[in-house]
N, C-alpha and C positions, 0 to 999 in steps of 0.2 A: 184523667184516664191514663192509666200503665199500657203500655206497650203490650202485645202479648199476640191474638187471632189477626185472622185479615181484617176484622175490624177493630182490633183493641180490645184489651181484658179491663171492664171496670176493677177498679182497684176497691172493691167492696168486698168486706170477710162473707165468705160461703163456706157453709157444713152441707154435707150429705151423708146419709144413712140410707146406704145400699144394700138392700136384701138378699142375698143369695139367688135368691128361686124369684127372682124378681123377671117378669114376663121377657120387658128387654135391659137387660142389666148394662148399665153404663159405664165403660173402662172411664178410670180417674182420668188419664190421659187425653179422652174428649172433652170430659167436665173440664179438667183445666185450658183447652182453647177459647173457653168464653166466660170462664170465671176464675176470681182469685181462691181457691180454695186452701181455706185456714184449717179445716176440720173432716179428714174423710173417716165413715165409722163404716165398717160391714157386718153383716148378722146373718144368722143362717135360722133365724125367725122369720117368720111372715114371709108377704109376697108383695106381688102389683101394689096391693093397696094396705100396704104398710099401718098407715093411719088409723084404718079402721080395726084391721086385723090386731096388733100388739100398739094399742095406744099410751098405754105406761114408758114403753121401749123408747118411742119416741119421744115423749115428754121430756124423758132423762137425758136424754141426747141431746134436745135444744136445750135444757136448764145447765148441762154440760159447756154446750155450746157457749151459751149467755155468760157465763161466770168468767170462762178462760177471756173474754173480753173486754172484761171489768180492770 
């Protein structure tokens, strides 16, 4: 486990795809006290529930994601 939060930042690749109009949108800055983030994406599609709302958007993102790790 890396170094990083009061408890330490698992040293695992993390993406997020943060929406704009997201209910509570989360500064990288947080995300990074408890995760390694390899991949941050933002969009000014969708909302809260991302997933459901533009599921293509997201698919691309993790297939995005999945590749750059290969």
């Amino acid at each position: 486990m890396a170094e990083g939060g009061e408890w330490g930042t698992p040293d695992v690749p993390t993406a997020m795809l943060m929406p704009d109009h997201d209910m509570f949108p989360t500064p990288r800055e947080w995300a990074e006290r408890f995760s390694r983030i390899d991949r941050w994406t933002t969009t000014d599609e969708g909302g809260h529930f991302l997933e459901w709302e533009q599921p293509q958007l997201v698919a691309k993102d993790l297939r995005a994601f999945f590749h750059d790790l290969r």
